[in-house]
ZALUMBA-977758 format. One record per residue: chain; residue number from 1; x, y, z of N, C-alpha, C, O in turn; residue in one letter. Coordinates in steps of 0.2 Angstrom, whole numbers, plus 2048, in hexadecimal, padded with zeros to 3 digits. Each point is the difference from the previous one (the first is absolute). Last residue first. Layout:
# residues N
+------+------+-----+-----+-----+------+------+------+-----+-----+-----+-----+-----+-----+---------+
! timi ! baza ! n.u ! n.v ! n.w ! ca.u ! ca.v ! ca.w ! c.u ! c.v ! c.w ! o.u ! o.v ! o.w ! drenmar !
+------+------+-----+-----+-----+------+------+------+-----+-----+-----+-----+-----+-----+---------+
!    A !  NUM !   X !   Y !   Z !    X !    Y !    Z !   X !   Y !   Z !   X !   Y !   Z !       a !
...
+------+------+-----+-----+-----+------+------+------+-----+-----+-----+-----+-----+-----+---------+
This chain:
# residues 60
+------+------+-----+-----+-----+------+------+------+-----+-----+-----+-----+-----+-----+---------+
! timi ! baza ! n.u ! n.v ! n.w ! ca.u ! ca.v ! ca.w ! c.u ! c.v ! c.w ! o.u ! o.v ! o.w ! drenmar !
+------+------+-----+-----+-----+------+------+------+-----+-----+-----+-----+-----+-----+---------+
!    A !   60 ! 821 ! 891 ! 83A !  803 !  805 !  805 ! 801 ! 806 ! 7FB ! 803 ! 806 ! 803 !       x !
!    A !   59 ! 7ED ! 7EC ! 7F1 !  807 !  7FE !  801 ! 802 ! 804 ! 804 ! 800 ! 806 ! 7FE !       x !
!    A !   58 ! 7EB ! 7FA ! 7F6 !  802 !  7FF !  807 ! 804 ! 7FE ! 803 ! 800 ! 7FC ! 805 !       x !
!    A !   57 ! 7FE ! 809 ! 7E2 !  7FF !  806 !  806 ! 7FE ! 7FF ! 807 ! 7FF ! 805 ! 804 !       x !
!    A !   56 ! 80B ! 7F2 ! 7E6 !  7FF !  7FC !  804 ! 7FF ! 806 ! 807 ! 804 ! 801 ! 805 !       x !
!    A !   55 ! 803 ! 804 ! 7E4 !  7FD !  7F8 !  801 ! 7FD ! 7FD ! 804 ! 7FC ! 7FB ! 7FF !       x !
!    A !   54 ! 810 ! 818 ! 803 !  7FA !  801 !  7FC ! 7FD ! 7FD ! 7FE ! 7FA ! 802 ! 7FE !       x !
!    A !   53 ! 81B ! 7F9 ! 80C !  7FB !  801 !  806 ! 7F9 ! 805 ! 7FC ! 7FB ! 802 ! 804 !       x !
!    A !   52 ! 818 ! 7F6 ! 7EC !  7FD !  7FA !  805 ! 7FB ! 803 ! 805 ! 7FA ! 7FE ! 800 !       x !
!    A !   51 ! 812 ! 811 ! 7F3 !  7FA !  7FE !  7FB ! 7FC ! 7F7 ! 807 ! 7FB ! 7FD ! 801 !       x !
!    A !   50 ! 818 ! 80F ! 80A !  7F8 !  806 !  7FE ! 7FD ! 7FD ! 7FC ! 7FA ! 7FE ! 801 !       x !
!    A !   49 ! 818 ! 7F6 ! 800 !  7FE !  7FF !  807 ! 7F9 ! 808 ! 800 ! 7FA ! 801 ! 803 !       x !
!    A !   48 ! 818 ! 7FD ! 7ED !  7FA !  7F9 !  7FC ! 7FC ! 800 ! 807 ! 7FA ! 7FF ! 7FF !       x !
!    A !   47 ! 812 ! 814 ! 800 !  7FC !  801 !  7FC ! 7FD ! 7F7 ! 7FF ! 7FB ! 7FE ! 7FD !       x !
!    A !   46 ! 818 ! 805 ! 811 !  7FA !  805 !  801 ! 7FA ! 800 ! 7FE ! 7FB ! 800 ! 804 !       x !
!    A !   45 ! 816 ! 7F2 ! 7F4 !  7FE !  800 !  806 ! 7FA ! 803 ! 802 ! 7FA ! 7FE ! 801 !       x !
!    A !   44 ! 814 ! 80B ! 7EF !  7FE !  7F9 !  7FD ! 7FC ! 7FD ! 805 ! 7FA ! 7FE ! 7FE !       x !
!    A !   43 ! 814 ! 811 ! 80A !  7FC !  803 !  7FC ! 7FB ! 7FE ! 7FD ! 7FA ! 802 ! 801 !       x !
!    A !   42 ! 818 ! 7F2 ! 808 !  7FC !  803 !  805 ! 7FA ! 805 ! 7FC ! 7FB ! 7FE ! 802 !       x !
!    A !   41 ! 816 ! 7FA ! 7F1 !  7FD !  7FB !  803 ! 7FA ! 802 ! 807 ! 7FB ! 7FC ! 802 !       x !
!    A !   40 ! 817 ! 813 ! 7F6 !  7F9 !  7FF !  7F8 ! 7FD ! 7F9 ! 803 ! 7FA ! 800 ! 7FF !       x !
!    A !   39 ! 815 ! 808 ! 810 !  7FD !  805 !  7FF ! 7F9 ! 7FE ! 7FB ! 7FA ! 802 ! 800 !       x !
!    A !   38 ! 819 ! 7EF ! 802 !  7FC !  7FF !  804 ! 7F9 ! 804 ! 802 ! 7FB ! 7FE ! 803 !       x !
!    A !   37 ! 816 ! 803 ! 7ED !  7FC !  7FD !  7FF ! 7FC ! 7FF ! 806 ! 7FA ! 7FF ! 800 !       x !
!    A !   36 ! 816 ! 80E ! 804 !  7FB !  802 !  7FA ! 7FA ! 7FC ! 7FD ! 7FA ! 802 ! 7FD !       x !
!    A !   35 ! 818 ! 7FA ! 814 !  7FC !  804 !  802 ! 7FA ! 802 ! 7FB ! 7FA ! 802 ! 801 !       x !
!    A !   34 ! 81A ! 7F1 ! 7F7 !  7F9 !  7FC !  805 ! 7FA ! 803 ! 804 ! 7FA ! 7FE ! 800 !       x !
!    A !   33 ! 812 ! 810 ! 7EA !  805 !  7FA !  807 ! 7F9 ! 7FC ! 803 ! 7FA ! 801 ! 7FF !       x !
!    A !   32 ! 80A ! 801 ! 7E5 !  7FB !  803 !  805 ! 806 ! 7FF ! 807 ! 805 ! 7FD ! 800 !       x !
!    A !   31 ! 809 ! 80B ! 7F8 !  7F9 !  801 !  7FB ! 7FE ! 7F9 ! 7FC ! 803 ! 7FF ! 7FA !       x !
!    A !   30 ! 811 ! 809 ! 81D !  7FC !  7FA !  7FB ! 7FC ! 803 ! 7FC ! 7FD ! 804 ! 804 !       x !
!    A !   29 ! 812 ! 809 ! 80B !  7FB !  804 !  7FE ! 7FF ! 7F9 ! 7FA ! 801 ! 802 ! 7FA !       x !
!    A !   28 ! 80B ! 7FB ! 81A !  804 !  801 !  7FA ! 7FC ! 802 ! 7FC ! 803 ! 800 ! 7FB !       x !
!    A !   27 ! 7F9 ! 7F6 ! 81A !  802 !  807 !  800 ! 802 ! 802 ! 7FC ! 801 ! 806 ! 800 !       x !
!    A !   26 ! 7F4 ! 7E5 ! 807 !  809 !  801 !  800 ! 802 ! 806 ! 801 ! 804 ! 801 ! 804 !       x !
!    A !   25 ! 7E5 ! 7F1 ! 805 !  802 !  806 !  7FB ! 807 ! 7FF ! 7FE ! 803 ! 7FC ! 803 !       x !
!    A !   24 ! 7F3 ! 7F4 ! 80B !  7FF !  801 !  7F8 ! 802 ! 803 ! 7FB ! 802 ! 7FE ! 7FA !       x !
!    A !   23 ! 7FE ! 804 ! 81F !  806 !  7FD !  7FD ! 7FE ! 7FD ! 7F8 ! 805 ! 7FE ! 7FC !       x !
!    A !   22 ! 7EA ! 80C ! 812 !  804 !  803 !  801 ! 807 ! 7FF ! 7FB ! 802 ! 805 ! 7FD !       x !
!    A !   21 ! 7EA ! 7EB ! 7FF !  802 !  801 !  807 ! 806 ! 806 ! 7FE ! 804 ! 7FF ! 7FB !       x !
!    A !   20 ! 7E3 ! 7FF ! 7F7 !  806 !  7FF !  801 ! 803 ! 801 ! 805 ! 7FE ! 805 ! 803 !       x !
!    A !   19 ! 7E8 ! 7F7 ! 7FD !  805 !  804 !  7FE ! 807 ! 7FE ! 802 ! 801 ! 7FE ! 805 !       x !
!    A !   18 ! 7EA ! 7F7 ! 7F2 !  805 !  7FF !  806 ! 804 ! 806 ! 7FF ! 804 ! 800 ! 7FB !       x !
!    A !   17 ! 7E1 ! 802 ! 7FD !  806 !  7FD !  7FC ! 806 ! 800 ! 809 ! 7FF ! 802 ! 805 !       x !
!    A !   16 ! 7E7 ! 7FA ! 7FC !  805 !  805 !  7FF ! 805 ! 7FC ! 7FE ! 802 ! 7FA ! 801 !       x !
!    A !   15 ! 7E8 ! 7FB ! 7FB !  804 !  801 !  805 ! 805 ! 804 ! 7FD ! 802 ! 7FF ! 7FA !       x !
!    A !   14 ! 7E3 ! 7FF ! 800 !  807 !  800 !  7FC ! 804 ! 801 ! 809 ! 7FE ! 802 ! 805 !       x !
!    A !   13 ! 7E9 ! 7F0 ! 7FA !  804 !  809 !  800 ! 808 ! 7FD ! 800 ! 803 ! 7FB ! 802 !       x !
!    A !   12 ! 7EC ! 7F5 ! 7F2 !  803 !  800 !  807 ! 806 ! 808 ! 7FD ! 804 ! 801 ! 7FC !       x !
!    A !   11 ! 7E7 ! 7F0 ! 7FA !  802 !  806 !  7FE ! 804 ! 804 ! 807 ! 7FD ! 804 ! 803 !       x !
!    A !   10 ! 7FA ! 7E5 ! 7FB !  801 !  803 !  7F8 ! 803 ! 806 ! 7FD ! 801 ! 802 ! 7FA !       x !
!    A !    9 ! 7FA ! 7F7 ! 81E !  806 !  7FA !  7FD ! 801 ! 801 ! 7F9 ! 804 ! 7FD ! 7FD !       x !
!    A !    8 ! 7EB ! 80F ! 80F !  805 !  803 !  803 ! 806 ! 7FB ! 7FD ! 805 ! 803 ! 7FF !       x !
!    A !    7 ! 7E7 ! 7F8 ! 7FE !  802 !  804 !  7FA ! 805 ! 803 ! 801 ! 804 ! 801 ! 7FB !       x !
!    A !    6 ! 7F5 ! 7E6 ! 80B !  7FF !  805 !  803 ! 804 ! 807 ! 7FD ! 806 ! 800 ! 7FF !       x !
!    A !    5 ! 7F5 ! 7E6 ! 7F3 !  806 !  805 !  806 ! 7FB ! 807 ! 802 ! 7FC ! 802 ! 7FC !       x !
!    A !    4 ! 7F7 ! 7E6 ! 7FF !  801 !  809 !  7FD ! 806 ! 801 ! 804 ! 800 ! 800 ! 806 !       x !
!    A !    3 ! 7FD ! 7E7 ! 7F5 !  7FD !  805 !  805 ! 803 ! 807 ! 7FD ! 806 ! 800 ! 7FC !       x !
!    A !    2 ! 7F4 ! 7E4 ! 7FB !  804 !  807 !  800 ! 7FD ! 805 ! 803 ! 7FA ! 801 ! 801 !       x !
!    A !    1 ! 807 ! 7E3 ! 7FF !  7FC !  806 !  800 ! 804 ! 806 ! 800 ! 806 ! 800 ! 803 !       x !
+------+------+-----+-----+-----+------+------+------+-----+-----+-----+-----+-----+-----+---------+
């Protein structure tokens, strides 16, 4: 028999990106450096986690 996943399991809020440790960085102005991608990864983030809680407006 087949059961319905639960919606929360079809459509599960975005987890934030890990932001890089300290020691990632080197210092050498890298393009990208880790911080940056980290920047646009968070951004990315932000915006999938608003399109998610308008999804889902009884979410904290």
């Amino acid at each position: 028999m087949i059961h319905p996943l639960p919606l929360a399991d079809l459509d599960p809020r975005p987890q934030p990106p890990e932001p890089p440790l300290p020691s990632d960085c080197c210092d050498s102005g890298c393009d990208p450096c880790v911080n940056d991608t980290y920047a646009e990864e968070l951004a990315y983030y932000r915006q999938a986690l608003a399109a998610w809680k308008s999804r889902h407006p009884d979410s904290e």
